[in-house]
Backbone bond lengths (Angstrom), bond angles and torsions (degrees), N, CA, C in turn:
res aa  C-N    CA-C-N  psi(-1)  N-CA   C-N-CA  omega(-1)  CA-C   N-CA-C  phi
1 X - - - 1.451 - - 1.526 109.26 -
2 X 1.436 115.83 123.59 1.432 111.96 158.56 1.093 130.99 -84.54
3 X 1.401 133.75 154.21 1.664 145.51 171.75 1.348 103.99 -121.64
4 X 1.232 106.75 138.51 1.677 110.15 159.38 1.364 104.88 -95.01
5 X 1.641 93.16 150.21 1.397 105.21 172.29 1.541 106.76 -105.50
6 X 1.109 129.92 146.79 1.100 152.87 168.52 2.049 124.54 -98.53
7 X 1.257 109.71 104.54 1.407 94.37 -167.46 1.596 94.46 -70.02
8 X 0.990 102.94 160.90 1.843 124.22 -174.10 1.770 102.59 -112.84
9 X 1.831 96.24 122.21 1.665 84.50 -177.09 1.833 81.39 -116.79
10 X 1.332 90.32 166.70 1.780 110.79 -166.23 1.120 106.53 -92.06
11 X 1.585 97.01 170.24 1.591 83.13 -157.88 1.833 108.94 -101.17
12 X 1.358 111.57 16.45 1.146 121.18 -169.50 1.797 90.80 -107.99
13 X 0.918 124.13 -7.00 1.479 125.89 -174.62 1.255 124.62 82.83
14 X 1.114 111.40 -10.96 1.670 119.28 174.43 1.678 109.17 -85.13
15 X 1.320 120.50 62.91 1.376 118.76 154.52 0.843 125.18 -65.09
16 X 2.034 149.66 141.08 1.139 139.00 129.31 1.648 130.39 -65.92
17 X 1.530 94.71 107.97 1.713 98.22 -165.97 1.206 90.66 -67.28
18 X 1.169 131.01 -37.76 1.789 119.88 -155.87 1.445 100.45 -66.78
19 X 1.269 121.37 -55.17 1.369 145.72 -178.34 1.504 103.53 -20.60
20 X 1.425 101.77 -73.32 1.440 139.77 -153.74 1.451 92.43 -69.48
21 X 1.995 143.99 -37.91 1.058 147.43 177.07 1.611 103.48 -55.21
22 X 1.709 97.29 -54.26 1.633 96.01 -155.52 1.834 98.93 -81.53
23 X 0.966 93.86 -13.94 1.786 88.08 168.52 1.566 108.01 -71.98
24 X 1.075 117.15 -62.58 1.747 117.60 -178.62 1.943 105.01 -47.30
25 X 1.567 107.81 -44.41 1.255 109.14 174.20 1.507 120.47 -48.67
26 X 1.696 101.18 -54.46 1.566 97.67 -173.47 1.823 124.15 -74.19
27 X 1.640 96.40 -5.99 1.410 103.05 165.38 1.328 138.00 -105.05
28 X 1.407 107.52 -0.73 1.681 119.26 162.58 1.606 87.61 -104.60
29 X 1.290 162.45 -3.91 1.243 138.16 176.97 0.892 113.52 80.81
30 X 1.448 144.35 37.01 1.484 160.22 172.67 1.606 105.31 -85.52
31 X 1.640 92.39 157.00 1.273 112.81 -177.27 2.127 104.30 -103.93
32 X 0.912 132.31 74.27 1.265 91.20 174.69 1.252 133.32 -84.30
33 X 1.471 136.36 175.95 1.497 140.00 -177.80 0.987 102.92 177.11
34 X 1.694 99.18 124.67 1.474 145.72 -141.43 1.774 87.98 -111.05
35 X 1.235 121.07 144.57 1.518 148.81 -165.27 1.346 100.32 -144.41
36 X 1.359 108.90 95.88 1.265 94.94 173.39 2.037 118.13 -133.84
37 X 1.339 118.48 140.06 1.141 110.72 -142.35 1.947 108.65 -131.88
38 X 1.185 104.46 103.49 1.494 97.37 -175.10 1.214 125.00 -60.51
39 X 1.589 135.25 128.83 2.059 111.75 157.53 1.293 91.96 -151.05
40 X 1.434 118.37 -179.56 1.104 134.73 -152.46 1.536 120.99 -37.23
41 X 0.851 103.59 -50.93 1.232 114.28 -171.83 2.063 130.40 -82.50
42 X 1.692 82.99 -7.00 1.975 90.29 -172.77 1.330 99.12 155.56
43 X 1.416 131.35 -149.64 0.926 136.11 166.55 1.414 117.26 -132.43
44 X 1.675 125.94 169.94 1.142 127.77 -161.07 1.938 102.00 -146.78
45 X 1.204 116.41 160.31 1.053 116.07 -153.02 1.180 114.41 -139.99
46 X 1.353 142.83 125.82 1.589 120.07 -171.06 1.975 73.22 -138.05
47 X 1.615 94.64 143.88 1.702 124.07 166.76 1.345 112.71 -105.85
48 X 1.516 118.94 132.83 1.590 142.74 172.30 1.656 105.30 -112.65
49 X 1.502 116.62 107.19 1.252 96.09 179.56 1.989 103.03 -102.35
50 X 0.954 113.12 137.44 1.975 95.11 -153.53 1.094 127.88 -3.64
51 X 1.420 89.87 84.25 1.441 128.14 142.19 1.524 104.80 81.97
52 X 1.579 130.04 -5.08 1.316 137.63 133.93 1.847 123.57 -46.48
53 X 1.117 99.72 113.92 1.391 104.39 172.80 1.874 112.60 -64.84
54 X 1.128 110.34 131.77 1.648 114.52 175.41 1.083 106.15 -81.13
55 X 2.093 139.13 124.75 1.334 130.64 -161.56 1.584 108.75 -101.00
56 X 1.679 99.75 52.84 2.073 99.74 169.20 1.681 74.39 -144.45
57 X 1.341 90.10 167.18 1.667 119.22 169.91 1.765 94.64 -130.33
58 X 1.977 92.68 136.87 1.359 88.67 154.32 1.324 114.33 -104.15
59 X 1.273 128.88 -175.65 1.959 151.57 175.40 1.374 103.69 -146.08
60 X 1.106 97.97 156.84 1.820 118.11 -171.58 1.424 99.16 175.78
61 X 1.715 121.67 158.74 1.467 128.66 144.93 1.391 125.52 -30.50
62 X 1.407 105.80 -32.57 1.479 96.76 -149.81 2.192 98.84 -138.73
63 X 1.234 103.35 179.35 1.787 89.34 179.13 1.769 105.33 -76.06
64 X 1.414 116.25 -36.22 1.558 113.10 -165.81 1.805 95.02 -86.96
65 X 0.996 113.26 -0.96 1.687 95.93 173.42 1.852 110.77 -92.62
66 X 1.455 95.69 -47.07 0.923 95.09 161.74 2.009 150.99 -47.02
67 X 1.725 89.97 -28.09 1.226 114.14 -172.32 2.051 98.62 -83.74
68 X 1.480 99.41 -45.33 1.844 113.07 177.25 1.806 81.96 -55.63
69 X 1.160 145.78 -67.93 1.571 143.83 -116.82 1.544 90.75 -106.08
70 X 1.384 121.08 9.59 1.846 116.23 156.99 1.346 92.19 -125.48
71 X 1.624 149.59 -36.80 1.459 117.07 169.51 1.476 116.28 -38.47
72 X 1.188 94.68 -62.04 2.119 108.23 -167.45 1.661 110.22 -46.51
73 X 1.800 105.19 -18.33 1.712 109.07 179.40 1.498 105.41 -87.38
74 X 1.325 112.46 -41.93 1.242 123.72 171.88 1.761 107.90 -52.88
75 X 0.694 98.13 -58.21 1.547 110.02 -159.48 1.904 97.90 -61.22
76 X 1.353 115.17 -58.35 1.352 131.52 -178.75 1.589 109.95 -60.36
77 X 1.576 116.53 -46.88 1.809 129.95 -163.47 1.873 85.75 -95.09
78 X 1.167 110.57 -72.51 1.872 106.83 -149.12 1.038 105.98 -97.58
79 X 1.632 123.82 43.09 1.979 102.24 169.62 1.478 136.25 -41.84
80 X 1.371 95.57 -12.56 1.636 106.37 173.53 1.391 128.51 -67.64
81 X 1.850 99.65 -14.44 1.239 105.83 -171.52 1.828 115.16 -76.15
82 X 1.836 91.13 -29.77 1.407 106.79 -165.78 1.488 108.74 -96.97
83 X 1.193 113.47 78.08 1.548 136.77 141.43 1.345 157.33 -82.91
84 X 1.274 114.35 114.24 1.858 104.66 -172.95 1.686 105.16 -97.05
């Protein structure tokens, strides 16, 4: 039987998206690996969860904004992805 997981954001607004990934990761038994890609403007981010490509990219200034700004797509666009 599958369940989706749902990351849980707080109610004070200070969630850790990253956090909240590698927790769902380490409890369905996932691999993740982070792609992450500099250009002009910031950086951009593409997710493989074994060895499946995730179909959003995040962007941000920086690598961990970027990495929060494709959970929150994931999390919001593909709940289907996040299953134990």
């Amino acid at each position: 039987m599958t369940r989706r997981y749902v990351l849980q954001k707080s109610a004070d607004g200070s969630t850790d998206w990253l956090e909240e990934i590698e927790v769902w990761s380490q409890r369905a038994r996932k691999r993740l690996e982070w792609d992450i890609m500099k250009n002009e403007t910031g950086y951009t981010v593409r997710l493989t969860i074994d060895g499946s490509h995730v179909p959003v990219v995040g962007a941000g200034n920086s690598p961990r904004s970027a990495k929060v700004n494709l959970v929150q797509q994931v999390d919001r666009a593909e709940p289907a992805i996040l299953t134990i």
